[in-house]
C-alpha positions as CSV (number, residue, x, y, z in Angstrom):
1,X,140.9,-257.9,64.6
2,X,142.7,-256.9,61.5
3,X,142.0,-257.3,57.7
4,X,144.1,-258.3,54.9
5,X,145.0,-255.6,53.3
6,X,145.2,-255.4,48.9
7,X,147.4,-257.5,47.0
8,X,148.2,-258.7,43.7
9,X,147.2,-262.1,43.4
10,X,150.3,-264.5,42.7
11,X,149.0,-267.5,42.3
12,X,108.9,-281.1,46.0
13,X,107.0,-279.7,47.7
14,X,106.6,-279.3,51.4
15,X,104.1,-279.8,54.2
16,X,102.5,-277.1,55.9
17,X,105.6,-275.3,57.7
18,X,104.7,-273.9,61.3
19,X,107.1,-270.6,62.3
20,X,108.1,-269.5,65.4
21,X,108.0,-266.0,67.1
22,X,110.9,-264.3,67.4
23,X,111.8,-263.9,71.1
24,X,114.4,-261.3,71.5
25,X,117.3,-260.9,74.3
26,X,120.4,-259.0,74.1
27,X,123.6,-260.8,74.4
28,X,121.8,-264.2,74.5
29,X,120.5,-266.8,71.9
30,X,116.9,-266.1,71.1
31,X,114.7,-268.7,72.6
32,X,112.9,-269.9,69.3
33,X,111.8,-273.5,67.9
34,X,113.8,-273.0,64.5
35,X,115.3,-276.1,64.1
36,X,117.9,-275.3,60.9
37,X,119.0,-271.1,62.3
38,X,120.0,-269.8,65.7
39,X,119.3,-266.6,66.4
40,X,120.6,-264.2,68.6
41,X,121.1,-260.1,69.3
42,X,124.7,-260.5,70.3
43,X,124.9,-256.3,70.3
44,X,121.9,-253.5,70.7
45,X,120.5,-253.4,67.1
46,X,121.8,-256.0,65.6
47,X,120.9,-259.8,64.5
48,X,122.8,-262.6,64.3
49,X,121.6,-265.1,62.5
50,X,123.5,-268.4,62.1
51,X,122.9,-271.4,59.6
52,X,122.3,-274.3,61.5
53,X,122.4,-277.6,59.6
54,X,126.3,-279.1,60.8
55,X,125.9,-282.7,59.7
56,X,124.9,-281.4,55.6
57,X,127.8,-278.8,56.1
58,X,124.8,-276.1,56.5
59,X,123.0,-277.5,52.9
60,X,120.4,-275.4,51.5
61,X,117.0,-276.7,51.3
62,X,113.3,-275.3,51.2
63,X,112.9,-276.1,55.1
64,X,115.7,-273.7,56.4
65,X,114.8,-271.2,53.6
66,X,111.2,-270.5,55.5
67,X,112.9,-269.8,58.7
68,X,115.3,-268.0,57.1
69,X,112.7,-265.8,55.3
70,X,110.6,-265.4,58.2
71,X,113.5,-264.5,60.8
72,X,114.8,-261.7,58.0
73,X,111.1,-260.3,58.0
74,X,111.1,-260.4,61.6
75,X,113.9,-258.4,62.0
76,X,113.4,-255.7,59.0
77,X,109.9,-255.2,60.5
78,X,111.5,-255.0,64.4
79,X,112.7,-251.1,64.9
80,X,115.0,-251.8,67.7
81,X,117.2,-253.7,65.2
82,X,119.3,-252.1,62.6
83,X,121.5,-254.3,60.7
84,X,122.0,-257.7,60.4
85,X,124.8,-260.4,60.2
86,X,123.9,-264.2,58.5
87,X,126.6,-266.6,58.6
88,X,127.5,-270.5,58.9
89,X,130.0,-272.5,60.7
90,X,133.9,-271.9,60.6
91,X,134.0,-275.2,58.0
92,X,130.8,-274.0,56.0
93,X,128.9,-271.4,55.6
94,X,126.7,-273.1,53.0
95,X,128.1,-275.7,51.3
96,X,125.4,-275.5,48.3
97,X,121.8,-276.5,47.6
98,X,121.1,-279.9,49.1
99,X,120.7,-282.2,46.2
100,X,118.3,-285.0,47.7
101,X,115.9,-282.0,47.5
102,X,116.2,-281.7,43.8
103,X,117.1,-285.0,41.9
104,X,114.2,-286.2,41.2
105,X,112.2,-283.0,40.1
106,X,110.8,-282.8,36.7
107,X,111.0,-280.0,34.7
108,X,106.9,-279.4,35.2
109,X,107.7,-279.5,38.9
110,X,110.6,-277.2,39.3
111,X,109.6,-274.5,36.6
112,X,105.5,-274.9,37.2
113,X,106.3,-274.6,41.4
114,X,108.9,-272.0,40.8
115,X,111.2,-273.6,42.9
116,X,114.2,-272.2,44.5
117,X,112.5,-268.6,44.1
118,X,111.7,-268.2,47.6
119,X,115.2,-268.5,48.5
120,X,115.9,-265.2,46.8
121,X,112.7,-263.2,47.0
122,X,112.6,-262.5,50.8
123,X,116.7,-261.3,51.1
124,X,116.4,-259.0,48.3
125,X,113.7,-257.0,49.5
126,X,114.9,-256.0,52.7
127,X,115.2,-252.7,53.8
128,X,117.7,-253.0,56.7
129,X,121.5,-254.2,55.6
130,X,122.3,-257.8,55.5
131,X,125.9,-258.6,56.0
132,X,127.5,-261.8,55.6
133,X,130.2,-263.4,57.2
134,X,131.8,-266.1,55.1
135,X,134.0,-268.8,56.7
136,X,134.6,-272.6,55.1
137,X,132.8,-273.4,51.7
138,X,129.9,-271.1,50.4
139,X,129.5,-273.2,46.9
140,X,126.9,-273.2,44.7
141,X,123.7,-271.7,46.4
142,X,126.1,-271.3,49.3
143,X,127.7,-268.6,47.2
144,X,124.5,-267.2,45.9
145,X,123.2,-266.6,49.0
146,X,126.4,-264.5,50.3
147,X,126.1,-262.8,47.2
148,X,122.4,-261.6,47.9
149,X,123.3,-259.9,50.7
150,X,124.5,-255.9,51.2
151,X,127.9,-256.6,52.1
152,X,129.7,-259.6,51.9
153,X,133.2,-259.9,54.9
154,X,135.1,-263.6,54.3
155,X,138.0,-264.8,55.8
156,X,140.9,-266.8,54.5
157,X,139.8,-270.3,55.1
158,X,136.7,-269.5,52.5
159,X,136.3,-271.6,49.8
160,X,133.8,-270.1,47.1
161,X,132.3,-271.5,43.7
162,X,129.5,-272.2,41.3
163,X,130.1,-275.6,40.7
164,X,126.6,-276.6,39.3
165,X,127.6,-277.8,35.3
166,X,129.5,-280.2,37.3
167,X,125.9,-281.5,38.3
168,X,124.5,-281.3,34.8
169,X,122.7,-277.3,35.6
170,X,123.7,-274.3,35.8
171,X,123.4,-271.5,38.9
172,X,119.3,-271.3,39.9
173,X,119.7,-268.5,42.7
174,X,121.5,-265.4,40.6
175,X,124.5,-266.6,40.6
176,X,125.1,-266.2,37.0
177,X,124.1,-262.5,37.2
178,X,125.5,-261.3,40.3
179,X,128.7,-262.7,40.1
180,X,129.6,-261.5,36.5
181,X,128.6,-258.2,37.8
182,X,131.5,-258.3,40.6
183,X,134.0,-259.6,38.5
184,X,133.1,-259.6,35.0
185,X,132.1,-261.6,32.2
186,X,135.5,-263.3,31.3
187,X,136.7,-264.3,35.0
188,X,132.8,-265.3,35.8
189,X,132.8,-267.3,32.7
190,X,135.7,-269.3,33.4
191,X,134.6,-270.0,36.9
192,X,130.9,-271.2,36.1
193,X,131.9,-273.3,33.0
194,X,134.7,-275.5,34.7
195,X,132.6,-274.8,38.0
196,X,136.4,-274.5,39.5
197,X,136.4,-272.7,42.9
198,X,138.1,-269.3,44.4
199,X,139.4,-268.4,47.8
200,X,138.5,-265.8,50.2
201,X,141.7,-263.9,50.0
202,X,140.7,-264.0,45.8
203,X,136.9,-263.1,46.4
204,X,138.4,-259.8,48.7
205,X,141.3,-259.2,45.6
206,X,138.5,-259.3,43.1
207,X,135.7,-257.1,44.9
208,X,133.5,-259.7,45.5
209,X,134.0,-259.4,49.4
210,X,134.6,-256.0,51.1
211,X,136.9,-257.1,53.7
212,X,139.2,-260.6,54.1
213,X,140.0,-261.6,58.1
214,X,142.8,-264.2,58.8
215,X,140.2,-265.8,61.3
216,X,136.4,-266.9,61.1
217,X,136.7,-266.0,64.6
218,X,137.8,-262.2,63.4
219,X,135.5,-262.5,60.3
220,X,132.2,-263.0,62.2
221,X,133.7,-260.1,64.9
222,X,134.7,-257.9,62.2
223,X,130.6,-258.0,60.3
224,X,129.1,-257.8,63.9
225,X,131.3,-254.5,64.2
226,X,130.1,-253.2,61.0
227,X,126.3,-253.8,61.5
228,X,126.8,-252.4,64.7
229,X,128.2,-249.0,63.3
230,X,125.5,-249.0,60.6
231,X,123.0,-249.2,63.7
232,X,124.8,-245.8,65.0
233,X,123.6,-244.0,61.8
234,X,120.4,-242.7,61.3
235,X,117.9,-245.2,59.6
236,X,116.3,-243.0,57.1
237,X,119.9,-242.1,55.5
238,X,121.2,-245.9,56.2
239,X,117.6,-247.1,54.3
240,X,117.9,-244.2,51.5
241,X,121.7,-245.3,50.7
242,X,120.6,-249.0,50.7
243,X,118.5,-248.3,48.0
244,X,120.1,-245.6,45.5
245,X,123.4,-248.3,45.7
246,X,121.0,-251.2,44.7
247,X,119.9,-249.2,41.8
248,X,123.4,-248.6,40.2
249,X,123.0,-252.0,39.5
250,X,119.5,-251.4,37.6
251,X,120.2,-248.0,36.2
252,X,122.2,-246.7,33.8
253,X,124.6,-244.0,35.4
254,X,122.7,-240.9,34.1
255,X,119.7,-242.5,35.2
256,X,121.2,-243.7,38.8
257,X,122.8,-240.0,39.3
258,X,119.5,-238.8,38.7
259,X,116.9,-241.4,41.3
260,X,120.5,-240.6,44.1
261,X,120.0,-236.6,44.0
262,X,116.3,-236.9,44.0
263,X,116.7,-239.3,47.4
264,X,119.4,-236.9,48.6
265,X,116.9,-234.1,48.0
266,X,114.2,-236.2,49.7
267,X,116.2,-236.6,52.9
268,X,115.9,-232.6,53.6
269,X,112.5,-233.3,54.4
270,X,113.6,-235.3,57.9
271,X,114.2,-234.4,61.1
272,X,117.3,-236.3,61.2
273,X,119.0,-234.4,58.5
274,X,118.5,-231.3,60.3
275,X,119.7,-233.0,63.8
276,X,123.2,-234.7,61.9
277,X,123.9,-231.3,59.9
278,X,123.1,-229.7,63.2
279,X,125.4,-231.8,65.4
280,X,128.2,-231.7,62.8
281,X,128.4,-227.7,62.8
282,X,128.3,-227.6,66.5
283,X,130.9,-230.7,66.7
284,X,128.1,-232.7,68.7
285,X,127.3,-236.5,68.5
286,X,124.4,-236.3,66.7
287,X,121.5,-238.2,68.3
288,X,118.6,-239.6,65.7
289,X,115.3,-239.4,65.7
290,X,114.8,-241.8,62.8
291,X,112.3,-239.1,61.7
């Protein structure tokens, strides 16, 4: 599994929902009724959850969004598991918001229901890491939702894009705000007015993905090997650096240098700094507590 190293770039509402338990077993697909994610814990600690809609190219609508939520919940409030991965298929990871859901709101509905707002409010206030693996298209709420998550591994077959003013709006799911924060106003402009798309290989080049994979095969591999690294850490320090990272993006840098030492300073009240300060003096493997 290798990744692609730097280079310069040549070129309505809904009835009552009924949710499922989460049944967990290593190794296996979790035996749930979802009908739009699998699930599954294909390593000790760590989720896989995978969007599950083949035949609308894994289309986002307020259905899968309530499984989604709930599974994330599930799992940030489940202490055997430490990290998660959420992707698609190898041809789409989420090909956008699936219009027949949409076209014939009114602005009363849409603005009076808040819609679309659930599909953000449960992702971006977990705890535990999110990671996504992106193969195939992630456009339009597709490519909002990767960019909600913690860490963001794509592969070169991904096609990305906020292609909404083609459809008479604009991005709904922050896709104006968090993608001008990874790659600035001017190159953010450009993309959502002409709602033109950009390749994996160009969302690793411009920092919107941490790592590119030649393979979806090696992408989905390579996140799974991450979140299963992060589980090897211990969960107050992996839950404190979460948060004081999040905050650059709220803070000013006085301000974020400030809410990070008073987190570090926090953290010398655990047990588990003591045991991984401990460990690395002695040149042991640290074991957490999570204390």
């Amino acid at each position: 599994m290798k990744s692609i190293r730097a280079v310069r770039v040549i070129p309505s509402k809904f009835t009552s929902y009924n949710l499922p338990r989460l049944w967990r077993s290593y190794s296996t697909a979790i035996e749930s009724p979802y009908e739009h994610i699998k699930v599954s814990t294909p390593k000790p600690g760590v989720g896989l959850i995978t969007l599950n809609r083949p035949k609308a190219l894994n289309a986002l609508f307020t259905p899968l969004f309530i499984e989604l939520n709930d599974c994330l919940r599930k799992f940030d409030a489940d202490d055997s598991i430490g990290a998660t991965v959420l992707t698609g298929s190898q041809k789409a990871f989420a090909a956008g918001a699936d219009i027949k859901e949409m076209k014939d709101k009114s602005f009363a509905d849409a603005y009076g229901h808040d819609f679309i707002e659930l599909w953000s409010s449960t992702i971006t206030s977990l705890k535990k890491p999110l990671i996504s693996a992106v193969n195939g298209y992630a456009l339009g709420g597709g490519c909002e939702l990767a960019l909600m998550t913690d860490i963001i591994y794509t592969s070169t077959n991904a096609t990305f894009g906020q292609p909404e003013t083609k459809l008479g709006v604009i991005p709904g799911a922050g896709g104006s705000q968090r993608l001008t924060r990874a790659i600035g106003k001017s190159r953010a402009m450009d993309l959502i007015l002409t709602g033109e798309n950009f390749s994996g290989k160009q969302a690793y080049e411009w920092g919107v993905a941490a790592k590119c994979f030649e393979t979806p095969e090696e992408c989905v591999e390579g996140a799974l090997a991450t979140a299963e690294k992060i589980v090897g850490m211990g969960r107050l320090a992996v839950k404190a650096a979460k948060e004081v990272v999040n905050k650059s993006q709220d803070l000013g840098i006085r301000d974020g240098v400030e809410y990070e030492r008073r987190i570090f300073h926090g953290l010398f009240g655990s047990r588990d700094q003591k045991i991984g300060m401990t460990a690395f003096a002695e040149k042991k493997k640290a074991e957490w507590s999570n204390e």
